[in-house]
matplotlib code that plots the C-alpha trace (Angstrom):
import matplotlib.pyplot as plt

x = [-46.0, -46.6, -49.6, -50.5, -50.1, -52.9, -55.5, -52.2, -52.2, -56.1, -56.0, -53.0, -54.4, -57.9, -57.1, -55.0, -57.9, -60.4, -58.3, -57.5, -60.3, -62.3, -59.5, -59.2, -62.8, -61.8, -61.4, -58.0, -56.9, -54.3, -51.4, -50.0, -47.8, -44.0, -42.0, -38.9, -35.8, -33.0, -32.2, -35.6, -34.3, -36.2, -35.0, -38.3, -39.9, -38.8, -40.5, -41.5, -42.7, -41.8, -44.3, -43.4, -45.8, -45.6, -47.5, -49.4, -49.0, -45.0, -43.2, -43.3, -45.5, -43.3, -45.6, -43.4, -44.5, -42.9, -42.3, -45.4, -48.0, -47.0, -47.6, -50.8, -52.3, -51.5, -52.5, -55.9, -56.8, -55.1, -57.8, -54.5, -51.3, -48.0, -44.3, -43.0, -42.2, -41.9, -42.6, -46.3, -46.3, -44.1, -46.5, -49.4, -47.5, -47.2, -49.8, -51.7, -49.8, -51.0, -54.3, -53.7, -51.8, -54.3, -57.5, -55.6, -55.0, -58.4, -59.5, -56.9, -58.2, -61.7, -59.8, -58.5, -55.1, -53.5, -50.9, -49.0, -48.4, -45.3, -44.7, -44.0, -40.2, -39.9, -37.6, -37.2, -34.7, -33.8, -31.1, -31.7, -31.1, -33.1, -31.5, -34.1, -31.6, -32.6, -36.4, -39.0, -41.7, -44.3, -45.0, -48.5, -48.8, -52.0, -52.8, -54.8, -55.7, -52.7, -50.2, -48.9, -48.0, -46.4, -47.4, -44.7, -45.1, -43.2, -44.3, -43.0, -45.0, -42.8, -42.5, -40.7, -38.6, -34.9, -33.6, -32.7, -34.6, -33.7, -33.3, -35.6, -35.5, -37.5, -34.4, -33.8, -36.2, -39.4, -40.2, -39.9, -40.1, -40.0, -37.9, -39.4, -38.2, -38.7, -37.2, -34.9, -34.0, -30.8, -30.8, -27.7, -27.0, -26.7]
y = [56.6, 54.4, 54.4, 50.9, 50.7, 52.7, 50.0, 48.1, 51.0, 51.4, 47.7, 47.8, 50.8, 49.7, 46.3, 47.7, 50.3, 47.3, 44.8, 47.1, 48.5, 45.2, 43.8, 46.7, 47.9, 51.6, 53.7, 54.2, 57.3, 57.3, 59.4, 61.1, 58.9, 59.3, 57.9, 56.8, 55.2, 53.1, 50.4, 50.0, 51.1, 50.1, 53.8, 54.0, 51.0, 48.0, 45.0, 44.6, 42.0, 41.8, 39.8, 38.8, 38.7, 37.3, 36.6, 39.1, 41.6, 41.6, 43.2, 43.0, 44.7, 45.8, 46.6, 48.3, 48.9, 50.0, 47.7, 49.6, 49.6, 45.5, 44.4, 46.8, 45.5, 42.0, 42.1, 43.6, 41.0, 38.4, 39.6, 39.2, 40.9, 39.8, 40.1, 42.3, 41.5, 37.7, 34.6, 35.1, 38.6, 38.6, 35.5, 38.3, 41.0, 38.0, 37.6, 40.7, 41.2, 38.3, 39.1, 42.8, 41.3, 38.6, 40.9, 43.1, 40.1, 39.3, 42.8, 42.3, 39.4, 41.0, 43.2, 40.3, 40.6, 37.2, 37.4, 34.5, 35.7, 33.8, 33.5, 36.5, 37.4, 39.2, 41.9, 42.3, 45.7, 49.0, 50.4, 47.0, 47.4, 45.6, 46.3, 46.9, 48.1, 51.1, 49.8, 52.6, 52.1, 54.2, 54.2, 54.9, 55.5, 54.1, 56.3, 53.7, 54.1, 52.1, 54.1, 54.8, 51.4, 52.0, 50.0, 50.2, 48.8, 49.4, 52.1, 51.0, 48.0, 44.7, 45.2, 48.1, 47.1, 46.6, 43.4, 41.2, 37.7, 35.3, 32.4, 29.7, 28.0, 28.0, 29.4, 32.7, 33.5, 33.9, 31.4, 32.9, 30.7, 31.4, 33.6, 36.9, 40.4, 40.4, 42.7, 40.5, 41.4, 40.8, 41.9, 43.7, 44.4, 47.4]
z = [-44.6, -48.0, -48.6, -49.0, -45.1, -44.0, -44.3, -42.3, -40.0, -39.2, -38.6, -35.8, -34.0, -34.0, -32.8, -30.0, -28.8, -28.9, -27.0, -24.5, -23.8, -23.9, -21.5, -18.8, -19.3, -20.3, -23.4, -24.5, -25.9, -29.3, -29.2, -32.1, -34.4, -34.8, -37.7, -36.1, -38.1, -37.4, -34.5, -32.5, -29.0, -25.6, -23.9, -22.5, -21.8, -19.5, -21.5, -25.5, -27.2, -30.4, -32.8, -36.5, -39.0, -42.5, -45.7, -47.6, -45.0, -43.2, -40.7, -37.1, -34.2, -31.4, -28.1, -25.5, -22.0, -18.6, -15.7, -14.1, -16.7, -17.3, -13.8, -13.4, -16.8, -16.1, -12.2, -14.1, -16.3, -13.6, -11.3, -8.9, -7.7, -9.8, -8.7, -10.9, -14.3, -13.4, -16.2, -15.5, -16.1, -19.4, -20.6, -20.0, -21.8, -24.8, -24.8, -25.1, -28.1, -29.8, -29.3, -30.8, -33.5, -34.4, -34.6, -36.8, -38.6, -38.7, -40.0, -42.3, -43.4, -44.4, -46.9, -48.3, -46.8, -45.3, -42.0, -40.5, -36.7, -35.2, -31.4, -29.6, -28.6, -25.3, -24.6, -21.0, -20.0, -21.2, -23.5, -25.6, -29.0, -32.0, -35.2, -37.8, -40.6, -40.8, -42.0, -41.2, -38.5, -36.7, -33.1, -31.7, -28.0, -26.2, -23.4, -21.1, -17.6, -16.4, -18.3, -21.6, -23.8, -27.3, -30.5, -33.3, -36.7, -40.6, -42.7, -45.4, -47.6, -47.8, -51.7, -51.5, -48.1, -48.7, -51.0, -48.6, -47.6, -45.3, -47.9, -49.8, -46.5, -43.0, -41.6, -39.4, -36.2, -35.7, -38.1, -41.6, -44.5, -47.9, -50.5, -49.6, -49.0, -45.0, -42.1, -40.3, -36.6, -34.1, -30.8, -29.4, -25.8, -23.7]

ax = plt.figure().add_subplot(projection="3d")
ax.plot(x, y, z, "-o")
ax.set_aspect("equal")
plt.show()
């Protein structure tokens, strides 16, 4: 991993333990990191939401879960039963990984370290493909008490990313603007 992403790293993983654990009122348990490459892949998952960040700090925070551990979390925190992974139970999935995204952002912020968060993109099926070209990440899995959930994030630092930029513009997705090196991502199907 470059080293300039640990404090990036410490800052992801944290915020996920915290949020979780503050949300389902239990400890959650870190796996061991893999470094994965290529095309992120949802093989194992059944939703992901995928949330850009720019700035200081760039890349995006994938946050995969199975049909099972979304409808248990959100029924959970719902304080309800859900139908499956229906609008209100891919909202909650959104928005849990806003909230681990934006107090990583905020521990981010105490180093000094500025993050725009954009909407988060929902991926809902398996054998999806996102095409990262071939950018580096690192996926943690969160052992929680409803099941497994994976956080995956770069582990490479923008600066030393690829040379390609989406423009001088506000155009491309997730609301990138700017003339900066930055991953950009297309979704193929099955």
């Amino acid at each position: 991993m470059d080293p300039a992403l640990i404090p990036v790293f410490r800052a992801f993983t944290t915020a996920a333990c915290e949020v979780l654990a503050q949300e389902m009122g239990h400890p959650v348990e870190v796996g061991t990191p893999r470094a994965q490459g290529g095309p992120y892949r949802t093989e194992a998952v059944d939703v992901t939401a995928i949330i850009r960040f720019t700035h200081d700090i760039e890349g995006t925070l994938f946050l995969g879960l199975t049909r099972a551990t979304s409808v248990r979390y959100v029924a959970r925190v719902a304080g309800a039963p859900v139908q499956g992974l229906d609008d209100p139970t891919q909202s909650g999935v959104g928005e849990l990984a806003i909230m681990i995204a934006g107090r990583a952002g905020a521990a981010l912020a105490a180093l000094g370290q500025r993050m725009n968060i954009a909407p988060p993109l929902l991926v809902v099926g398996r054998d999806v493909v996102v095409s990262t070209l071939a950018a580096p990440r690192l996926c943690v899995p969160l052992h929680t008490s409803l099941g497994e959930m994976r956080c995956t994030w770069p582990s490479q630092a923008a600066a030393s990313a690829a040379p390609w930029s989406w423009g001088s513009g506000g155009e491309g997705p997730f609301g990138l603007y700017g003339a900066r090196r930055t991953l950009p991502y297309t979704l193929l199907g099955p």
